[in-house]
One Martini backbone bead per residue (centre of mass of N, CA, C, O) as a GRO file, in nm:
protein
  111
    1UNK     BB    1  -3.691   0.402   0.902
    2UNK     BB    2  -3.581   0.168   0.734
    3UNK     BB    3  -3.533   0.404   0.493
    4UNK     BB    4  -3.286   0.516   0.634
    5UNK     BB    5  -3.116   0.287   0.675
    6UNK     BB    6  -3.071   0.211   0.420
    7UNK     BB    7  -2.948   0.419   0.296
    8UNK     BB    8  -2.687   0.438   0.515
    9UNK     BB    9  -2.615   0.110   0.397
   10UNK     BB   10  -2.548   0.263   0.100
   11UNK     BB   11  -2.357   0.485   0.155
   12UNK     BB   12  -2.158   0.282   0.302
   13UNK     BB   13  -2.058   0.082   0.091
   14UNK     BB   14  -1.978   0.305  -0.124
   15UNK     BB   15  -1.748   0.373   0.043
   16UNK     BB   16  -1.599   0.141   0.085
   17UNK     BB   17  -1.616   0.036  -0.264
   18UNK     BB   18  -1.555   0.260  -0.428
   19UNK     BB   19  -1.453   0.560  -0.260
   20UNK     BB   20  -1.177   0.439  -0.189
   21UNK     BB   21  -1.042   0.345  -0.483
   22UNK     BB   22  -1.025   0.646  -0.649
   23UNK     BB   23  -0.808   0.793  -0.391
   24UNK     BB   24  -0.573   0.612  -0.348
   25UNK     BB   25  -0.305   0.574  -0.156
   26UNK     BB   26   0.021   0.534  -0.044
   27UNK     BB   27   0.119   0.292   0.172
   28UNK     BB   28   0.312   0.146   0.454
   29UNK     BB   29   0.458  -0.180   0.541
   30UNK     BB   30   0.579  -0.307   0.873
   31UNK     BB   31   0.675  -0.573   0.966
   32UNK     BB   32   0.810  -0.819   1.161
   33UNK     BB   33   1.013  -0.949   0.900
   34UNK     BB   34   1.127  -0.618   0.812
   35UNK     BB   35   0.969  -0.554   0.587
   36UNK     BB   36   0.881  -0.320   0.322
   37UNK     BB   37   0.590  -0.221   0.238
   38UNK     BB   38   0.428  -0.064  -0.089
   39UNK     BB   39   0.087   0.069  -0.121
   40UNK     BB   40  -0.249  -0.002  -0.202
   41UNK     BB   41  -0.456  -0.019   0.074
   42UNK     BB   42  -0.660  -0.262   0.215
   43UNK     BB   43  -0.915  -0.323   0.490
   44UNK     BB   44  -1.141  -0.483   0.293
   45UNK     BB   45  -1.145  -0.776   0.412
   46UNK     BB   46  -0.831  -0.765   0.371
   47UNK     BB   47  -0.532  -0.714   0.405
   48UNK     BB   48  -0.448  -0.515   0.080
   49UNK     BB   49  -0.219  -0.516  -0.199
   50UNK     BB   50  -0.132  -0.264  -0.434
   51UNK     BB   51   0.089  -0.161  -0.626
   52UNK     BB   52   0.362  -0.265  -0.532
   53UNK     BB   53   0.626  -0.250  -0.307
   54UNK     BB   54   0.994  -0.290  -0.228
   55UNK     BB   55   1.178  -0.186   0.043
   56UNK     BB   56   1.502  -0.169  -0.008
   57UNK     BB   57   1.838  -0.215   0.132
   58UNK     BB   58   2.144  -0.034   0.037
   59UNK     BB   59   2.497  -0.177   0.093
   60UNK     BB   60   2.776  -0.009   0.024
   61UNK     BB   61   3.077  -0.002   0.036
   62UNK     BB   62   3.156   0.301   0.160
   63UNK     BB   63   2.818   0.347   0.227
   64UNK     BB   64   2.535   0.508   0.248
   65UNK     BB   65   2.223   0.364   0.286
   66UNK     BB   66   2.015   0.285   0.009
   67UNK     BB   67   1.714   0.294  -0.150
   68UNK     BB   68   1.473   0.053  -0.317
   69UNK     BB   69   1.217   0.040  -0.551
   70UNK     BB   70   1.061  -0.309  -0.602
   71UNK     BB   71   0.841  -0.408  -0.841
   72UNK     BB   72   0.669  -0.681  -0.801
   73UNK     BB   73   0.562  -0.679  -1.108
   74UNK     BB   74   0.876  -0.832  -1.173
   75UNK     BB   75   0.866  -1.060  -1.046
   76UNK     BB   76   0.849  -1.412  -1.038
   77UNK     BB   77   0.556  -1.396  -0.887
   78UNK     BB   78   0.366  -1.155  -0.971
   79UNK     BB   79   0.141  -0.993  -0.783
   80UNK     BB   80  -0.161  -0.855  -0.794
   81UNK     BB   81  -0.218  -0.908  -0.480
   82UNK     BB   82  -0.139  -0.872  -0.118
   83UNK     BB   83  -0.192  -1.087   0.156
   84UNK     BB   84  -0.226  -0.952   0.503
   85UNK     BB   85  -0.126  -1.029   0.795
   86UNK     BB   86  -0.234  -0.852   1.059
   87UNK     BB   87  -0.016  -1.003   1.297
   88UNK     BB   88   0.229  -0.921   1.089
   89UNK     BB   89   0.176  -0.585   1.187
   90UNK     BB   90   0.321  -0.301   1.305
   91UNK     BB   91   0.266  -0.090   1.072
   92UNK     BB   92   0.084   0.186   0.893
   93UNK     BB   93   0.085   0.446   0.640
   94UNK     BB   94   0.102   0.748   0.493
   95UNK     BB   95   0.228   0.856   0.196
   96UNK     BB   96   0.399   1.151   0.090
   97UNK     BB   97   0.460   1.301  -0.191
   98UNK     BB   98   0.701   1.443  -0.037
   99UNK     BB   99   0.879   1.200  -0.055
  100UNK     BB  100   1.078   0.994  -0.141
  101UNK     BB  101   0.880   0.778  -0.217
  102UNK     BB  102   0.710   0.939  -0.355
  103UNK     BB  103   0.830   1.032  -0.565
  104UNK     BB  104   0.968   0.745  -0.667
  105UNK     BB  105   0.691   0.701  -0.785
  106UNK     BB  106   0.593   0.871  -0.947
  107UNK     BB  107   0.869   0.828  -1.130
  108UNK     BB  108   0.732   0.555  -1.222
  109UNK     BB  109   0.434   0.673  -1.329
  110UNK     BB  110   0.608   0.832  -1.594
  111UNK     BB  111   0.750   0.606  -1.774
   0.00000   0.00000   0.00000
């Protein structure tokens, strides 16, 4: 009985720190303080951002308000992964591939 549930709580690690490395995706976390970042979510041991992305609204005199993802990567201060306190967080969601942001994503990681 014991060597059954070690295995099980070896399947359960290999899943949490390995696979879903391998096929993270891309979620939008949005913020109390109005912030929208875009990254690759880590629930685990801490909420983390990686491949970071600011969605910043962009609002030009006489037109309609337009976004664009500024990577975190090239800030001044450009952090390796961002840790987010929990209690700050309104909402998290999984980012559709088909999505605005989705392209604008993909087409930054094609250039």
């Amino acid at each position: 009985m014991a060597a059954v549930i070690l295995i099980l709580a070896g399947i359960a690690i290999y899943f949490v720190f390995f696979a879903g490395k391998i096929q993270q995706k891309y979620s939008v976390v949005y913020l109390t303080s109005g912030e929208l970042y875009v990254g690759k979510l880590s629930y685990f041991p801490t909420l983390t951002l990686t491949d970071t992305y600011l969605l910043q609204s962009v609002k030009q005199e006489n037109q309609p308000v337009n976004f664009q993802l500024a990577p975190l990567s090239e800030a001044m201060w450009s952090p390796e992964k961002l840790y987010i306190n929990r209690n700050q967080v309104l909402f998290t969601a999984k980012i559709s591939p088909n999505s605005k942001v989705g392209k604008a994503i993909q087409d930054k990681l094609n250039k």
